[in-house]
N, CA and C atoms as an extended XYZ file, in Angstrom:
333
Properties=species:S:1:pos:R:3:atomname:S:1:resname:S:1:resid:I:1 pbc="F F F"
N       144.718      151.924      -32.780 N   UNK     1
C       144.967      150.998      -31.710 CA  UNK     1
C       145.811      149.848      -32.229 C   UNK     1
N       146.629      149.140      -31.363 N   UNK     2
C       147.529      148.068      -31.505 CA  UNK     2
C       146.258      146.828      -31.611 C   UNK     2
N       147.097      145.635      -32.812 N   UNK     3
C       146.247      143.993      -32.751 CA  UNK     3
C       146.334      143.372      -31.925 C   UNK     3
N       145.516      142.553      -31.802 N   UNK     4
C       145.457      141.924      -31.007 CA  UNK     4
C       146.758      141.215      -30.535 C   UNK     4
N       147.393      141.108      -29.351 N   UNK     5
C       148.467      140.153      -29.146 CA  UNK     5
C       148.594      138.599      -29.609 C   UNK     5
N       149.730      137.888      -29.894 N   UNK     6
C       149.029      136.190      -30.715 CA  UNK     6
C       148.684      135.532      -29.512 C   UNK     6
N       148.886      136.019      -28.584 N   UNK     7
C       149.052      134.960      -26.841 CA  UNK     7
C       147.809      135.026      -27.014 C   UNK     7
N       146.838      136.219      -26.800 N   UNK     8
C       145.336      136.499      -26.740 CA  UNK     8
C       144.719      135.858      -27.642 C   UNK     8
N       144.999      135.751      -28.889 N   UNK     9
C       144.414      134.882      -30.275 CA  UNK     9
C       144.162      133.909      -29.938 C   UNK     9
N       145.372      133.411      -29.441 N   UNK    10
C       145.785      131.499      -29.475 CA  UNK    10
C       144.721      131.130      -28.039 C   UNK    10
N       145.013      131.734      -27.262 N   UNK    11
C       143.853      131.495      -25.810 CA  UNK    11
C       142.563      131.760      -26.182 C   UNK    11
N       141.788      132.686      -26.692 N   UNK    12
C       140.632      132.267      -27.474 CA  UNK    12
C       140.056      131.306      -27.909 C   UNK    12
N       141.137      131.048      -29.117 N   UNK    13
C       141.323      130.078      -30.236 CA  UNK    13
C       140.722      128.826      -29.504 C   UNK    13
N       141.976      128.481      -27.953 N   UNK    14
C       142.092      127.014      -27.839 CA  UNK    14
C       140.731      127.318      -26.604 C   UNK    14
N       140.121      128.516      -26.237 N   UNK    15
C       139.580      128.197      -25.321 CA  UNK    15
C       137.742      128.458      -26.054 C   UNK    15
N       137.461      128.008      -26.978 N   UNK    16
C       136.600      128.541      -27.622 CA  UNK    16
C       135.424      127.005      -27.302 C   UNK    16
N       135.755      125.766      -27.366 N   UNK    17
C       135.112      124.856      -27.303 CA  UNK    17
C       134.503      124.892      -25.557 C   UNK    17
N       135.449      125.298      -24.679 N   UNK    18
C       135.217      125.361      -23.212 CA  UNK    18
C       134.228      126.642      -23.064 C   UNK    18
N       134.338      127.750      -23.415 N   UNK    19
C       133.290      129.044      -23.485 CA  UNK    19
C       132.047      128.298      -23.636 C   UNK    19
N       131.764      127.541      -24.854 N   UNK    20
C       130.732      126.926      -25.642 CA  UNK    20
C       130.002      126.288      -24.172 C   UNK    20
N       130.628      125.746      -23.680 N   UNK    21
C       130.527      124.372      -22.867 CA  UNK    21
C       129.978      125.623      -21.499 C   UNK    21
N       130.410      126.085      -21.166 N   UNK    22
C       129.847      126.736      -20.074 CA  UNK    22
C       128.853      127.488      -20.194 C   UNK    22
N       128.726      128.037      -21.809 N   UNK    23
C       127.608      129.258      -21.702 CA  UNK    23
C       126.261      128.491      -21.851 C   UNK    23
N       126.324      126.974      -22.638 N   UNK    24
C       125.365      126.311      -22.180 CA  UNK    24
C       125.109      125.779      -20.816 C   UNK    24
N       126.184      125.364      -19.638 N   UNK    25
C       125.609      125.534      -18.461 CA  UNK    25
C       124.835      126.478      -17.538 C   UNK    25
N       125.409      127.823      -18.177 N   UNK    26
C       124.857      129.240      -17.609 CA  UNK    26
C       123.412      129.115      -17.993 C   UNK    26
N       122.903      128.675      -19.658 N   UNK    27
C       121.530      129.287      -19.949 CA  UNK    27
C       121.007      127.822      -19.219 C   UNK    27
N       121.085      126.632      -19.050 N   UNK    28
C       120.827      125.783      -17.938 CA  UNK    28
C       120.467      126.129      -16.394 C   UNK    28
N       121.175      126.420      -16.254 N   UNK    29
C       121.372      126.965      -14.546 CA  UNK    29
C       120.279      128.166      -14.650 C   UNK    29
N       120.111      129.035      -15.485 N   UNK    30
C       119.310      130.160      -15.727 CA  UNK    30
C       117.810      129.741      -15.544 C   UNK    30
N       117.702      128.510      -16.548 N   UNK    31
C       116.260      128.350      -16.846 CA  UNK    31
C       116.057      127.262      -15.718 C   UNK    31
N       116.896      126.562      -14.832 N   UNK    32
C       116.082      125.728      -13.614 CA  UNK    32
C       115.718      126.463      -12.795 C   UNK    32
N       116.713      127.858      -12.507 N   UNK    33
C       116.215      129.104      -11.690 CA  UNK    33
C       115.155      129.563      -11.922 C   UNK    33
N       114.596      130.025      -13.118 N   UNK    34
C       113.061      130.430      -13.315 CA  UNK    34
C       112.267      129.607      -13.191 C   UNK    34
N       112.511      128.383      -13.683 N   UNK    35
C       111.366      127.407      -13.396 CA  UNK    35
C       111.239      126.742      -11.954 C   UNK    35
N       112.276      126.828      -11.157 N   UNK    36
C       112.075      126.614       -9.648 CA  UNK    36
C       111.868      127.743       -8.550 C   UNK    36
N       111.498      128.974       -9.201 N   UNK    37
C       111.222      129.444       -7.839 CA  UNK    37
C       110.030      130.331       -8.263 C   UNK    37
N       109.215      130.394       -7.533 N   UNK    38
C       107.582      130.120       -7.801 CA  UNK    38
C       107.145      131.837       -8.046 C   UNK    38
N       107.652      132.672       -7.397 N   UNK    39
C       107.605      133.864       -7.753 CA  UNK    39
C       108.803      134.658       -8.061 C   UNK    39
N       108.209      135.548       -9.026 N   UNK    40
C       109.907      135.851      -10.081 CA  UNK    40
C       109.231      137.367       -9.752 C   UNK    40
N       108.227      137.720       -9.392 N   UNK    41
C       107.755      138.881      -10.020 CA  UNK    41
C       108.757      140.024       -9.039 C   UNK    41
N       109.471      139.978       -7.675 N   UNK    42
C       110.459      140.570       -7.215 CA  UNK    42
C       111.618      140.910       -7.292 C   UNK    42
N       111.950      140.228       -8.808 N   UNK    43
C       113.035      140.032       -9.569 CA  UNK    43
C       112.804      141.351      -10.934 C   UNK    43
N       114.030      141.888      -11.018 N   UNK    44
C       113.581      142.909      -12.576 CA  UNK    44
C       115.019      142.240      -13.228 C   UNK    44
N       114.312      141.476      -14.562 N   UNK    45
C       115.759      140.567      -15.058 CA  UNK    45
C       114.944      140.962      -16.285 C   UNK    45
N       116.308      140.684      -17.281 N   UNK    46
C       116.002      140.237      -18.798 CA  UNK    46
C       116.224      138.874      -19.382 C   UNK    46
N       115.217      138.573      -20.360 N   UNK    47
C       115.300      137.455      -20.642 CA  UNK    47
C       116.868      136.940      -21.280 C   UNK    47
N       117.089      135.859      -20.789 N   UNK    48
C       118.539      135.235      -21.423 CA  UNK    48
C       119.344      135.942      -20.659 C   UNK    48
N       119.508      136.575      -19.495 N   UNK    49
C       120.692      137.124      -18.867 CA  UNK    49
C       120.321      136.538      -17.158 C   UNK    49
N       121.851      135.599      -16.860 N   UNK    50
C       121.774      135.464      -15.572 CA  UNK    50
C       121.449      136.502      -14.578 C   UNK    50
N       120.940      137.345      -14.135 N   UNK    51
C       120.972      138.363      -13.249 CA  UNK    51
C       119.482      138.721      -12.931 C   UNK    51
N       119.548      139.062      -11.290 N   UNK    52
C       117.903      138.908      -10.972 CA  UNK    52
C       118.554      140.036       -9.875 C   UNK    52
N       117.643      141.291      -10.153 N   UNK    53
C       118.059      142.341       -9.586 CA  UNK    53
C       116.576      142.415       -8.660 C   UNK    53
N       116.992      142.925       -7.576 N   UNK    54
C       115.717      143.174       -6.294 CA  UNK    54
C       116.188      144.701       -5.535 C   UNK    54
N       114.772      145.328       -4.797 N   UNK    55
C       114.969      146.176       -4.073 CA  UNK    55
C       114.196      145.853       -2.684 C   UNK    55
N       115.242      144.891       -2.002 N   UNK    56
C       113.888      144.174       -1.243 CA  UNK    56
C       115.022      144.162        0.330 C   UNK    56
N       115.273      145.043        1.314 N   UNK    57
C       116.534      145.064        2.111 CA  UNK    57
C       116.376      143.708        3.043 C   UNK    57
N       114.245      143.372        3.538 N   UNK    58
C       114.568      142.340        4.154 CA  UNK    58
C       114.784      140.846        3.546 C   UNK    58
N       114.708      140.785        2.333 N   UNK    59
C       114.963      139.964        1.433 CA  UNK    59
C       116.740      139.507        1.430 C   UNK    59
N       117.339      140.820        0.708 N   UNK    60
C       118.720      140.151        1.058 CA  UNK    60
C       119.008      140.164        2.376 C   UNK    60
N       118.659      140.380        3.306 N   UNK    61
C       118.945      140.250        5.152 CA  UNK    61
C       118.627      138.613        5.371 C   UNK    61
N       117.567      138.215        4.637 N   UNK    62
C       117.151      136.737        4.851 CA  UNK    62
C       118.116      135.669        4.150 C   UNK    62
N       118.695      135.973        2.960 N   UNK    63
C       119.126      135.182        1.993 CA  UNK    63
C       121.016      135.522        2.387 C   UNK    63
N       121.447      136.336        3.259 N   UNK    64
C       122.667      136.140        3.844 CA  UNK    64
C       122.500      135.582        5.239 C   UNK    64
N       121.222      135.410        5.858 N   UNK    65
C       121.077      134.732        6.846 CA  UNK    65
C       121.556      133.278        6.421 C   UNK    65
N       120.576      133.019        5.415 N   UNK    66
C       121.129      131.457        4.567 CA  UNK    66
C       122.220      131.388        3.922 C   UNK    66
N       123.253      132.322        4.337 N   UNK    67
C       124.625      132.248        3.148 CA  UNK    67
C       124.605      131.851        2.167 C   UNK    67
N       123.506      132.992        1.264 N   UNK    68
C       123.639      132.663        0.109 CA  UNK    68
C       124.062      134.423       -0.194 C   UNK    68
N       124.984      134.415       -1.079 N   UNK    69
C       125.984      135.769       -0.826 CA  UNK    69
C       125.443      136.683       -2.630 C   UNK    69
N       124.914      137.684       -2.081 N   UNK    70
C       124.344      138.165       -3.362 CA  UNK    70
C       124.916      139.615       -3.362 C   UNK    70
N       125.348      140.420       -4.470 N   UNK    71
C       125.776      141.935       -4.320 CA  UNK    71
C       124.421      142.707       -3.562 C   UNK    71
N       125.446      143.653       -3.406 N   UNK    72
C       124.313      144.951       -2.685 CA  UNK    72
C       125.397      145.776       -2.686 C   UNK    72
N       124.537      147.164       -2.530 N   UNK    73
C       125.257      148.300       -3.059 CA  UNK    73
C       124.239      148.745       -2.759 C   UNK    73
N       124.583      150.456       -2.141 N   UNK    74
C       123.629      151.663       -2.488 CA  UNK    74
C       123.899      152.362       -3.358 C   UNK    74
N       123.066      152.547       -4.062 N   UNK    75
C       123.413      153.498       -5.382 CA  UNK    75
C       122.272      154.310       -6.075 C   UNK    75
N       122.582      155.727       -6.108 N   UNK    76
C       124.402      155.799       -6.428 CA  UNK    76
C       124.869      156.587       -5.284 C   UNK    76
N       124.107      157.066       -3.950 N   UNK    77
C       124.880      157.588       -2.693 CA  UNK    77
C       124.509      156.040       -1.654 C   UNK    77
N       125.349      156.473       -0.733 N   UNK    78
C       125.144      155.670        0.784 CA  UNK    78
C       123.812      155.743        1.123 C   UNK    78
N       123.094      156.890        0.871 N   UNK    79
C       121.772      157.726        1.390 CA  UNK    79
C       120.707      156.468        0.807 C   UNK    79
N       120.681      156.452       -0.774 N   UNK    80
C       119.602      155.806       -1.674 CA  UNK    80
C       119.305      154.300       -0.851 C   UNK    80
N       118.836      153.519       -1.696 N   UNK    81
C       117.946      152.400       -1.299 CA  UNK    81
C       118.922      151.242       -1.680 C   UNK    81
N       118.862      150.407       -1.330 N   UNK    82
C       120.089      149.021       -1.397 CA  UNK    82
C       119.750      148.207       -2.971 C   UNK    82
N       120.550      148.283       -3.555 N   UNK    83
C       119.863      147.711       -4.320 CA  UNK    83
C       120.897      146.153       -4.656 C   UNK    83
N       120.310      145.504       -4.871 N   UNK    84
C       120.268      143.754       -4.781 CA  UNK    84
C       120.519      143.406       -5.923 C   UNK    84
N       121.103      141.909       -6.201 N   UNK    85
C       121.723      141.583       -7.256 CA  UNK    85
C       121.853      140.017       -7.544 C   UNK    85
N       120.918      138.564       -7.265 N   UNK    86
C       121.570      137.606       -7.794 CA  UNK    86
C       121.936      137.092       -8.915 C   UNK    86
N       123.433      136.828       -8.791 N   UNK    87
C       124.043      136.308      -10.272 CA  UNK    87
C       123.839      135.276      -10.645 C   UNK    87
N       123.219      134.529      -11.430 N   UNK    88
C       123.521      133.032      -11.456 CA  UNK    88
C       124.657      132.584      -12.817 C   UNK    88
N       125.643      131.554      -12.493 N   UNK    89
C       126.714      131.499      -12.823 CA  UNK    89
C       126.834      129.815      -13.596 C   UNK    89
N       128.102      129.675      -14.409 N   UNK    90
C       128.242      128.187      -14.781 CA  UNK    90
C       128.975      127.735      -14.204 C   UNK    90
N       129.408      128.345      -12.668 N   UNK    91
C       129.643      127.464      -11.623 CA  UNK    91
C       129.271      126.359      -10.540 C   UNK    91
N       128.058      127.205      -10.791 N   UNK    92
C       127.321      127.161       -9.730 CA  UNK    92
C       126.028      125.352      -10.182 C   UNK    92
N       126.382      124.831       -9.402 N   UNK    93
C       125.827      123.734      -10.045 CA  UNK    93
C       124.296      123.410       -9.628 C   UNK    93
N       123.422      122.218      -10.180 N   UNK    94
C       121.871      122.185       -9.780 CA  UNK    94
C       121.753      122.204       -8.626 C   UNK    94
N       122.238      121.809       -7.615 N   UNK    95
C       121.690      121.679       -6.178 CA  UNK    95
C       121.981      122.970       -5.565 C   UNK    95
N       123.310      123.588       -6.184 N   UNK    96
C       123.058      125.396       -5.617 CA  UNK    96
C       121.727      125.902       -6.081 C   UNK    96
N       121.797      125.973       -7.337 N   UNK    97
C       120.500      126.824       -8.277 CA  UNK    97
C       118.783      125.790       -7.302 C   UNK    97
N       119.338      124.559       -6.802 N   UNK    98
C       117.807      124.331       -6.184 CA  UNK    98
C       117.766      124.684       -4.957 C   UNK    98
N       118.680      124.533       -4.238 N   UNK    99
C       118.923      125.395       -2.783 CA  UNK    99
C       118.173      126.261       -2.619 C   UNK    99
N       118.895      127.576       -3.576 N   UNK   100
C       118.293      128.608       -3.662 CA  UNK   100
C       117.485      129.197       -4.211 C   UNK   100
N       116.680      128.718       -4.939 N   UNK   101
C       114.989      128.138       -5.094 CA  UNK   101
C       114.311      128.202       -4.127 C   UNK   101
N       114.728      126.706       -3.381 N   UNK   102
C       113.853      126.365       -2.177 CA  UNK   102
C       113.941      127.594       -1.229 C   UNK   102
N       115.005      128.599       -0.936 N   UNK   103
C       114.877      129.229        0.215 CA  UNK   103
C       114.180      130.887       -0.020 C   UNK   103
N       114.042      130.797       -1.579 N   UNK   104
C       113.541      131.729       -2.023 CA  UNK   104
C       111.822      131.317       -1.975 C   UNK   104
N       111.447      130.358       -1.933 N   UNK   105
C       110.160      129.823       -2.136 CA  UNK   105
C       109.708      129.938       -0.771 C   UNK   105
N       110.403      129.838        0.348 N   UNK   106
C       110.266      129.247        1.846 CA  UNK   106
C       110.393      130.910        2.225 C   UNK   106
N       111.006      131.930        1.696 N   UNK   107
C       110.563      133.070        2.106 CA  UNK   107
C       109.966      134.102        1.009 C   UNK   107
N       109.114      133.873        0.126 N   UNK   108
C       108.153      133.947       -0.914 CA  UNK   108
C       106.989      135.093       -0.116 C   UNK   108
N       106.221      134.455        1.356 N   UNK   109
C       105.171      134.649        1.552 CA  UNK   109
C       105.192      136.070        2.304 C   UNK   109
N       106.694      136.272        2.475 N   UNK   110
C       107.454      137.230        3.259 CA  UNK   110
C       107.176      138.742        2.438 C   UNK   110
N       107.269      138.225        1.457 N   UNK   111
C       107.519      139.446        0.221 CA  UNK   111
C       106.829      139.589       -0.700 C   UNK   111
């Protein structure tokens, strides 16, 4: 295989302090998410990875009611069961990650 290109090096290089800087917002944003929403047990996640996977159809039906926009997919036919996906991101700032907490907590008793 061909080296790396220097364009790719140098963008690394200069973008290496900013990576730093976000992947600590991600494990931030991660851990106010677990600690704000009161039941996790509908969630199948691994520890240290943003992603909270569900098989719950009236669950994501409720949580795009609240436009809060999460993957779904059937897989692996149209036929199978929906399966669910929230990402949490180092975009996404505290009052998103408490938002959606609260609306996960407020339909908790549902599920």
């Amino acid at each position: 295989s061909s080296p790396a290109t220097p364009a790719s090096l140098a963008t690394i290089k200069d973008a290496h302090q900013l990576i730093g800087t976000k992947r600590t917002i991600l494990k931030s944003n991660t851990a106010l998410f677990l600690a704000s929403v009161s039941n996790t047990s509908v969630f199948a996640y691994s520890k240290g990875h943003p992603t909270f996977s569900f098989q719950n159809e009236l669950l994501a039906s409720r949580l795009a009611e609240n436009n809060i926009l999460v993957t779904n997919f059937r897989y692996p036919t149209e036929n199978d069961a929906l399966m669910s996906r929230i990402v949490i991101s180092a975009s996404h700032t505290p009052e998103d990650i408490k938002k959606l907490s609260a609306i996960l907590n407020e339909l908790s008793p549902e599920f």
